[in-house]
NUPAMI-75231 format. One line per 8 residues: number of its first residue (from 1); their letters; for each residue x, y, z of C-alpha. Coordinates in steps of 0.02 Angstrom, whole numbers, plus 32768, in hexadecimal, padded with zeros to 4 digits. Each point is the difference from the previous one (the first is absolute). Layout:
BEGIN
NUM> A> X Y Z  ...
END
This chain:
BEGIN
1> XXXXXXXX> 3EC9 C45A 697E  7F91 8058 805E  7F77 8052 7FC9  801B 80DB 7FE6  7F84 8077 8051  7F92 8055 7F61  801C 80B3 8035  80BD 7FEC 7FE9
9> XXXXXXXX> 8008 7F82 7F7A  7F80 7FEE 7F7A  8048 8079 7F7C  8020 7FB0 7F6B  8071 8030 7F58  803E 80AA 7FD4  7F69 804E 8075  8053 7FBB 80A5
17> XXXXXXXX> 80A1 809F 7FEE  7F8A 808F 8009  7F8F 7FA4 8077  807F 7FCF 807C  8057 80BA 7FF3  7F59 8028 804A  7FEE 802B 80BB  7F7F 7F80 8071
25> XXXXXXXX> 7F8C 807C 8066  8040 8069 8079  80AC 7FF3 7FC4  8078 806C 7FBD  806A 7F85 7F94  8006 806C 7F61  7FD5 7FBA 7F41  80A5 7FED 7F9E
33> XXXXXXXX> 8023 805E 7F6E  8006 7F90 7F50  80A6 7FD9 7FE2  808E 7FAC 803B  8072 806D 805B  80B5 7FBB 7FD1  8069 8046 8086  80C0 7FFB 804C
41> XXXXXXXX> 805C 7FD4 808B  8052 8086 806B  804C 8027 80C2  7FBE 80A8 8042  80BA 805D 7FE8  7FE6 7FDE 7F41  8057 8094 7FA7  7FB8 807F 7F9D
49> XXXXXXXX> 805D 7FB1 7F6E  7FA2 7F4E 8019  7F71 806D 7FED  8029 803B 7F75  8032 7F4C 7FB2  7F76 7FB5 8034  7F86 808C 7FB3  8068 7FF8 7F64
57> XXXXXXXX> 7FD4 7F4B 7FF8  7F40 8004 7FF1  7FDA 7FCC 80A8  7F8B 8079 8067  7FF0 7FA3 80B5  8072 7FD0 8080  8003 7F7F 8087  8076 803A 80AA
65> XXXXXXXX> 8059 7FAE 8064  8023 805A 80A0  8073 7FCC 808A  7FF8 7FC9 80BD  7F96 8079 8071  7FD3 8062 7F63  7F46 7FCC 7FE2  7FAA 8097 8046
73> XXXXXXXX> 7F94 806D 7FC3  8082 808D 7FEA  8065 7FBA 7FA1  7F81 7FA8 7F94  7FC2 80AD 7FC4  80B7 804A 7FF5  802B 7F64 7F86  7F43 8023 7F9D
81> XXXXXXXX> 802C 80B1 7FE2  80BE 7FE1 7FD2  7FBC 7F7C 7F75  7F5D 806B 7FD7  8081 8094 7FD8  806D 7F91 7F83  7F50 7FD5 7FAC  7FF9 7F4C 8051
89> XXXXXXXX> 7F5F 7FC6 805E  8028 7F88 80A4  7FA4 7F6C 7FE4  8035 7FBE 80B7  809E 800B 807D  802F 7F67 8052  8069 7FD2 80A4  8049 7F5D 801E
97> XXXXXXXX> 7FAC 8009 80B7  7F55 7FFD 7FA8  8025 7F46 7FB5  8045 7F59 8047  7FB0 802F 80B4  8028 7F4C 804D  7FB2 804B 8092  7F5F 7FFA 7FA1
105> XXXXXXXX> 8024 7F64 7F97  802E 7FA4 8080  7FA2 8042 80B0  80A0 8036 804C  801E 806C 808E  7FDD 80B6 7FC8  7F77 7FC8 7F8B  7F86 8076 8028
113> XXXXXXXX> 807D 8095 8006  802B 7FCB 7F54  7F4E 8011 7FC0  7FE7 80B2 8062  809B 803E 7FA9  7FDC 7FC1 7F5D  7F37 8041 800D  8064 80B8 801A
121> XXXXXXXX> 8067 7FE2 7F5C  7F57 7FE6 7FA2  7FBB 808A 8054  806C 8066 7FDA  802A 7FD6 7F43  7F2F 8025 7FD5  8025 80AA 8070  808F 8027 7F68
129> XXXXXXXX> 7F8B 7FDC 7F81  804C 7F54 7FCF  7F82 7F7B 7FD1  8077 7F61 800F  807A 7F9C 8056  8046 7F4D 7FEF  7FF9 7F7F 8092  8051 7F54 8016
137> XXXXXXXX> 7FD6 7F6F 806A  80C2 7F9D 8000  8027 7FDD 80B5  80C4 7FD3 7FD5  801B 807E 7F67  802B 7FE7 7F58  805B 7F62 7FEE  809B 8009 7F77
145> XXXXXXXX> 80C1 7FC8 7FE0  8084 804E 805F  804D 8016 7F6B  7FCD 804F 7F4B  800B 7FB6 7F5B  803B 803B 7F61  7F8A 7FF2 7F7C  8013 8054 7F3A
153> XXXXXXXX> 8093 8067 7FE8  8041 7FF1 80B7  7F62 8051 8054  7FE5 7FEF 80B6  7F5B 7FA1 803B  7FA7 7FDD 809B  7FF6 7F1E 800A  7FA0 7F8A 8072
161> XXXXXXXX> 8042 7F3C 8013  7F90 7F87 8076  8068 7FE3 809E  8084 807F 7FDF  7FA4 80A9 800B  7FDE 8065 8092  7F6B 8073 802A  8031 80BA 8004
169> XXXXXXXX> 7F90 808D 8040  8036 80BB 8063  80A5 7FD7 8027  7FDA 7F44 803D  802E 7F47 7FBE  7F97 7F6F 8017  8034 7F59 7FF7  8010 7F46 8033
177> XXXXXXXX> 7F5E 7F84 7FF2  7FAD 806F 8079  8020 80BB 800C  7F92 8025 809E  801E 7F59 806A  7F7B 7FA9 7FC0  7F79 7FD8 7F7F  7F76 804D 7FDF
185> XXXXXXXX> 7F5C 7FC8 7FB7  7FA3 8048 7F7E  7F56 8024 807A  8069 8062 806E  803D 8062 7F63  7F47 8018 7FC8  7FDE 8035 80AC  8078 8086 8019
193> XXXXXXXX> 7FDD 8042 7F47  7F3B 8004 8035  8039 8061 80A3  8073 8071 7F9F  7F88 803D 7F64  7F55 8014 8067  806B 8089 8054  8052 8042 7F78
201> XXXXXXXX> 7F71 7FF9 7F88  7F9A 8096 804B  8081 806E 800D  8034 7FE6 7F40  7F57 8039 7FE2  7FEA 8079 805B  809F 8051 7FBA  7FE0 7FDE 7F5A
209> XXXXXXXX> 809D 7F9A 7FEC  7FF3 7F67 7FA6  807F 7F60 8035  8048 7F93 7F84  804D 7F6B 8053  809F 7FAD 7FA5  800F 7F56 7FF6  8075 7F97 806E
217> XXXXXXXX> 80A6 801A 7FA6  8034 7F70 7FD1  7F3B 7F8A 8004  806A 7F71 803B  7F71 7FA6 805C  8075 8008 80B0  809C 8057 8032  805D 7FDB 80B8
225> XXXXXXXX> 7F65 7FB9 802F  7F77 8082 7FE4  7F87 7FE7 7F56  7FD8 8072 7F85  7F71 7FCF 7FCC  7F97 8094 8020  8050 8069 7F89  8065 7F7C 7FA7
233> XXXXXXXX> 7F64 7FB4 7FA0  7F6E 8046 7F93  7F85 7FA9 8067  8061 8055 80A0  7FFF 80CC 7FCA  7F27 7FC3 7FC8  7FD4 7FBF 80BD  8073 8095 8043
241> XXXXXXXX> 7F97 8072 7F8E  7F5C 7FB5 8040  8037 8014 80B8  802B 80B9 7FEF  7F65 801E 7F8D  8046 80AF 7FFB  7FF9 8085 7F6A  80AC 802D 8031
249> XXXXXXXX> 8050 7F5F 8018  8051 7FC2 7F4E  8095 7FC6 7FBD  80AD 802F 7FBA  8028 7F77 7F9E  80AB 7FDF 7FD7  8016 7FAE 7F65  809A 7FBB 800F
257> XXXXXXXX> 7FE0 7FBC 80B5  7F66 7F96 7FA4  806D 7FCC 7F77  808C 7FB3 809D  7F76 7F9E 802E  7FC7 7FAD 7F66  7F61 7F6B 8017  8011 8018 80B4
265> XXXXXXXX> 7FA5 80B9 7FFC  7F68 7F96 7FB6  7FFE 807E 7F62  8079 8041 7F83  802C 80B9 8002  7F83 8023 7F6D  7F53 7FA5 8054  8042 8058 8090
273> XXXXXXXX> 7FFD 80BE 7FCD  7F54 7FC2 7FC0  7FB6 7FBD 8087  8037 808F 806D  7FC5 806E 7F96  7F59 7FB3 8005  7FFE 801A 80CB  8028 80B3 7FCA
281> XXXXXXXX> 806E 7FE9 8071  80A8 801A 7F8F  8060 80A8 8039  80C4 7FD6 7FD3  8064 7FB7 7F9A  80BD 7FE2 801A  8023 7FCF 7F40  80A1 7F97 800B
289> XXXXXXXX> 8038 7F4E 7FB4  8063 7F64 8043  805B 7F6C 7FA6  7F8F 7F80 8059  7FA1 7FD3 8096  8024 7FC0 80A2  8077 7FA3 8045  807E 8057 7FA0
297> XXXXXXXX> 7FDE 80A5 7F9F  8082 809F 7FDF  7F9A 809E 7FCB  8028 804B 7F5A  7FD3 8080 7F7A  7F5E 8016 7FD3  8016 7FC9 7F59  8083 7F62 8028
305> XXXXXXXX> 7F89 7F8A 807F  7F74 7F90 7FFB  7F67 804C 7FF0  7FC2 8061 7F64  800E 80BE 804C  7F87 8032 7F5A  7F7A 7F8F 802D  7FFB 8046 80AE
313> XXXXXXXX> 7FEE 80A5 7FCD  7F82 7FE8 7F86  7FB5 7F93 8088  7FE6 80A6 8069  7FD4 806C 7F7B  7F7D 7F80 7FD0  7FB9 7FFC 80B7  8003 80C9 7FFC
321> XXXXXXXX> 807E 8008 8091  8008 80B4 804D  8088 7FE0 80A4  80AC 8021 8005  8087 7F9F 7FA1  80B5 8008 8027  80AA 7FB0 7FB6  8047 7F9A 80AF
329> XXXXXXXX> 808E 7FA4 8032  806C 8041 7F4C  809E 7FA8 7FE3  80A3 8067 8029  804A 8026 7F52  80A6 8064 7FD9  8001 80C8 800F  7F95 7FF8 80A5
337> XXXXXXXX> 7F4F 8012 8038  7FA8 806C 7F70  8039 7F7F 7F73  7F94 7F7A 8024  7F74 804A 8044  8006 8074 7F61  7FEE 7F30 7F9D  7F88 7FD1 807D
345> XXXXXXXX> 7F85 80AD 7FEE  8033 8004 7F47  7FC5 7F50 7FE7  7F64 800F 8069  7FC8 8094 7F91  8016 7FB4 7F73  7F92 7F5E 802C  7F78 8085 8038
353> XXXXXXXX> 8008 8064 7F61  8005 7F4C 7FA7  7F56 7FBF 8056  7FA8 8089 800E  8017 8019 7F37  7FD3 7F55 7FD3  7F60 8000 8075  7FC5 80B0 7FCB
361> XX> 800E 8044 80C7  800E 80B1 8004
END
């Protein structure tokens, strides 16, 4: 592995959260708060009565997901002070053109265009007085079944099979052996990330936005003939790190995503959070559980898959984790959308209450 610069990786033990909520000189990345901030899931039409349900359950952030051609400035602030009114802080407001750029993964026509645009979404998300968003790196989108599975009680679940799935991203499928024509090698990848983030990088900083980047949903080490091993791999999101060597380049790890790809990621979910968190470079956490890893997994409750959601809490607690955690991907259970996000938040809660009481966290 290859050796980490000092100035962005030496923190050590419960020290390295308040030191890497700290800004590097001259920038404007802001200290987090302590804390985790356990937040839901929403489109920008949510109704007033959402609000309402979501206040009523505890949780005082929001993530938002805005639509095509609505990532402006405008509408960033009209969203902030619809949410701010219903006593909900905006933690960040994504677009599906702000992700999954194969332009940019890829060095495709329209590359460079891509970056401009997506420099102007950072922009203008520190302008609205929002500190985060969430990147990803996948070239071919998310990869899953066609279909969904049933899992307990008749629930409705995303599932991923080797050689049956399909990549899915903005309205396009990928796949075949090779979704753009050919294959691609994993220095080209590393070159085109390198292009992409010593852009990018500045301008994150200078808006006082930090970037989580997801990892490659799902880490299977190649998908119709591209690799994902940047941000498929532990070793991958540390060399990615040391390239941007960036206070406002982190990541968004999604839990589940690590858990699809079992010994391949190089660490389990738990030496993950804490190794991350070392970098102080830990900023999200999508807090979701699968039956088992790659090549066949169905995602599931939080309580019902293979991983022991307790000890990952109390993993982050222990690390003093101050980012953003959200329920993702929740099954589809009977009586519509608010019944099992209500289990999901519910349950999330009450392994935060749980950990923080039997470590003595405030």
């Amino acid at each position: 592995m290859t050796k980490l610069p000092r100035r962005e990786f030496a923190q050590t033990g419960l020290v390295a959260a308040a030191a890497a909520a700290m800004p590097a000189a001259g920038a404007k990345i802001e200290a987090l708060t302590p804390g985790i901030k356990i937040s839901m899931q929403v489109g920008e039409q949510v109704g007033d009565d959402e609000l309402k349900w979501i206040k009523q359950m505890g949780v005082e952030y929001l993530n938002v997901q805005t639509g095509k051609g609505r990532g402006t400035y405008d509408n960033f602030m009209a969203i902030k002070k619809r949410c701010e009114a219903a006593g909900l802080k905006v933690w960040n407001i994504s677009n599906n053109d702000n992700r999954n750029i194969e332009e940019i993964t890829l060095n495709l026509s329209g590359r460079d265009a891509k970056i401009e645009w997506l420099k102007q979404y950072i922009r203008d998300t520190g302008k609205a007085g929002i500190g985060y968003i969430t990147y990803a790196h996948m070239a071919n989108g998310i990869w899953s079944n066609e279909k969904r599975e049933e899992i307990r009680g008749g629930a409705s679940a995303r599932a991923f099979k080797l050689g049956v799935a399909k990549g899915f991203w903005n309205g396009k499928v990928y796949s075949g052996d090779l979704t753009h024509g050919r294959k691609y090698s994993k220095e080209e990848l590393w070159e085109n990330y390198t292009y992409f983030i010593k852009q990018i990088a500045p301008v994150a900083e200078e808006a006082g936005v930090r970037i989580g980047i997801h990892p490659d949903d799902p880490p299977v080490p190649e998908l119709g003939g591209i690799p994902r091993h940047i941000f498929g791999t532990y070793d991958g999101y540390v060399r990615a790190m040391e390239i941007a060597n960036s206070p406002a380049i982190g990541i968004c790890l999604c839990c589940g995503t690590w858990m699809e790809g079992g010994k391949s990621t190089g660490k389990d979910v738990y030496d993950a959070v804490r190794g991350f968190a070392k970098m102080g470079k830990l900023w999200k956490i999508h807090f979701r559980n699968v039956n088992a890893p790659i090549p066949y997994f169905v995602e599931t409750y939080i309580d019902n898959g293979y991983t022991d959601m307790y000890k990952l809490m109390r993993t982050l607690v222990e690390v003093d984790f101050r980012g953003n955690l959200i329920a993702d991907h929740v099954p589809e259970m009977a009586g519509g959308r608010g019944n099992g996000w209500s289990y999901s938040m519910g349950y999330i809660r009450a392994l935060h209450q749980a950990a923080k009481a039997e470590l003595k966290r405030g």
